[in-house]
C-alpha positions in Angstrom: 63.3 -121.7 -77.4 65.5 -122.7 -80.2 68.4 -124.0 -77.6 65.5 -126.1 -75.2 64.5 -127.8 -79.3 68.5 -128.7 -80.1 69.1 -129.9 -76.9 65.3 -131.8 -77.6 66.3 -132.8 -81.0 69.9 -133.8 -81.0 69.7 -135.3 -77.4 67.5 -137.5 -75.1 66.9 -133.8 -73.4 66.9 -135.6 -69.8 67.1 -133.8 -66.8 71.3 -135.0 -66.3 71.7 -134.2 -70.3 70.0 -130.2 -69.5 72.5 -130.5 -66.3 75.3 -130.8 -68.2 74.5 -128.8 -71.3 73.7 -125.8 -68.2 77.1 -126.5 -67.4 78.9 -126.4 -70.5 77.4 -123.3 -71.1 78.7 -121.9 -68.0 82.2 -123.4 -69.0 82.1 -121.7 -72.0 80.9 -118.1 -70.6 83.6 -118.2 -68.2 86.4 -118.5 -70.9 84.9 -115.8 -72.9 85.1 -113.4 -69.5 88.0 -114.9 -69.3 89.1 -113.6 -72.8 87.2 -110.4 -72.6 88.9 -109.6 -68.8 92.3 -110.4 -70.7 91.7 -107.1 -73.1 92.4 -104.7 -69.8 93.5 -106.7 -67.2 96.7 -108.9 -66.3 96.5 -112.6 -66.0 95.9 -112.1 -62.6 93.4 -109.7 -62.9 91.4 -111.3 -65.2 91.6 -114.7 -63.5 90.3 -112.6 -60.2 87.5 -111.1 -62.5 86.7 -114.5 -64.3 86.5 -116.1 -60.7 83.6 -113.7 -59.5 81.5 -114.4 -62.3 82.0 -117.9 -61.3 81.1 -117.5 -57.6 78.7 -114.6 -57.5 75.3 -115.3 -56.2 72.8 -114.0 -58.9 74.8 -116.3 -61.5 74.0 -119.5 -59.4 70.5 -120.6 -60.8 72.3 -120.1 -64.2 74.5 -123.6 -63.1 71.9 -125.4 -62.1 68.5 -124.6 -63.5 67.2 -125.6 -67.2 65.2 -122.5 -67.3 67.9 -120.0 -66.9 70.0 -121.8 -69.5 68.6 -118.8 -72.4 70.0 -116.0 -69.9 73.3 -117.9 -69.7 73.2 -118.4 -73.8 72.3 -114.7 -74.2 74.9 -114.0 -72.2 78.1 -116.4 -73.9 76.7 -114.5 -77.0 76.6 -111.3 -75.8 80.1 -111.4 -74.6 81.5 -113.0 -77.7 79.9 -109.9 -79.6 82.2 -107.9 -76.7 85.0 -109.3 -77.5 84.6 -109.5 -81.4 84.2 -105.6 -80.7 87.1 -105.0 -78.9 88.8 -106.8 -81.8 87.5 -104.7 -84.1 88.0 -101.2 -82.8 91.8 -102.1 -82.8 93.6 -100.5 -85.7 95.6 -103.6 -86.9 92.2 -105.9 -87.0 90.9 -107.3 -90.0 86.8 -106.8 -91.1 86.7 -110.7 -90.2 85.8 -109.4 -86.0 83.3 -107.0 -87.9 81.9 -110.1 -89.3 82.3 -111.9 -86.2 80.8 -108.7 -84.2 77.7 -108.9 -86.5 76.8 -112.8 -85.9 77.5 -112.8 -82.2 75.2 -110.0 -81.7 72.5 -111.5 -84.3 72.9 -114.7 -81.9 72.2 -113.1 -78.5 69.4 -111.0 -80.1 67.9 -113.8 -81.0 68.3 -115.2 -77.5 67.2 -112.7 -75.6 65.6 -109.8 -75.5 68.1 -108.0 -73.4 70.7 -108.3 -75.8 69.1 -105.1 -77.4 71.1 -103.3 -75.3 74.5 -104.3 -76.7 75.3 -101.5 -79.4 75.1 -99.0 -76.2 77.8 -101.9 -74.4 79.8 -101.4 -77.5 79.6 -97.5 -78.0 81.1 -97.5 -74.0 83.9 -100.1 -74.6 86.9 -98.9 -73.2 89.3 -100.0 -75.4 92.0 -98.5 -77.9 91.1 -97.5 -81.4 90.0 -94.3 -83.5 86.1 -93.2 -82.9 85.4 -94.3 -86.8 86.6 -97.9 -85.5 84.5 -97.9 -82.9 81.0 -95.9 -84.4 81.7 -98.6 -87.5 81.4 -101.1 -84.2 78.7 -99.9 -83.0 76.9 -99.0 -86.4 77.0 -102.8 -87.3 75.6 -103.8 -83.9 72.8 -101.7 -83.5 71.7 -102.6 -87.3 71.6 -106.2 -86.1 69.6 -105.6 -83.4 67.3 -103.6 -85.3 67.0 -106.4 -88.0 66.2 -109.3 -85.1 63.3 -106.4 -83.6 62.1 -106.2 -87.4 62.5 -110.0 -87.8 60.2 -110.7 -84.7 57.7 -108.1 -85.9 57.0 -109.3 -89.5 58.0 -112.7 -89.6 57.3 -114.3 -86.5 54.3 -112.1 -85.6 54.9 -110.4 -82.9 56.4 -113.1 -80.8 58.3 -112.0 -77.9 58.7 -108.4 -76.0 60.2 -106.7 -78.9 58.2 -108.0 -81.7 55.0 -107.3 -80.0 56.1 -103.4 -79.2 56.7 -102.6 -83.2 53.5 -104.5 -84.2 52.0 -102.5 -81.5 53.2 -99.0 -82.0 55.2 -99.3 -84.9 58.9 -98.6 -86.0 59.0 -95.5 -84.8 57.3 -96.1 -81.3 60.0 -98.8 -80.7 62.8 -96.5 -81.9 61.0 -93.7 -79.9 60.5 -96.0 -76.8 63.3 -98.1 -76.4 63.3 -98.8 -72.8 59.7 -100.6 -73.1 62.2 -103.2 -75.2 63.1 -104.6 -72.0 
């Protein structure tokens, strides 16, 4: 909701400006693949990768269509928060990519819903770095998401999937239950 009232707000929000905003995100996405592909593959490799997200069928609506522009915003944040986490599992990183880790994932909480499931996405990262690294990587994830499920819950009400599950069952049935998150 947030990007359709920017794009509202700091545009004319016609159909060609929600074209080329849908577009711009999909630039942006693919360099973040891009980047993220870079962490375990060649140049080659991730190019090849990069170029499948680009062309694959089920990301096609996501060029073209206003109303998939949150999945595609989820999803730029979402793998930003990747990234960041690869960063920050490496033993020569600074806490900046924990920092970075933390806002990224805040951001595509925030956009989506499915997003919840990123702390698990960082937990299975396979990347180099000792297991404190990585369980301070995923510590820091997963207490983001459960802020934005608290957030929805007490201060907006009960909006969305998540928010209306705690104010439902409570905390705990939403800790219990995480799969009726998504």
């Amino acid at each position: 909701f947030s990007w359709f009232w920017w794009l509202r707000h700091a545009t004319s929000a016609t159909p060609a400006v929600l074209g080329m905003a849908g577009l711009a995100l999909q630039v942006i996405l693919l360099a973040m693949v891009y980047l993220l592909a870079r962490t375990w593959l060649s140049v080659r490799g991730a190019a090849v990768a990069t170029a499948i997200m680009a062309i694959h069928p089920v990301r096609q609506s996501h060029w073209f269509w206003a109303s998939t522009q949150i999945d595609a915003l989820c999803l730029v944040f979402t793998v930003a928060a990747l990234y960041a986490a690869t960063r920050a599992i490496r033993p020569e990183s600074s806490r900046g990519w924990y920092v970075a880790l933390a806002a990224f994932t805040g951001l595509a909480a925030f956009a989506k819903e499915t997003a919840f499931a990123l702390p698990l996405a960082v937990l299975l990262l396979p990347s180099v770095g000792s297991r404190r690294r990585r369980f301070i990587a995923f510590s820091i994830s997963g207490a983001v998401v459960l802020g934005a499920i608290v957030w929805s819950a007490v201060v907006l009400g009960g909006g969305g999937r998540a928010g209306s599950l705690v104010t439902s069952q409570g905390l705990q049935g939403a800790l219990r239950y995480p799969i009726q998150l998504f």
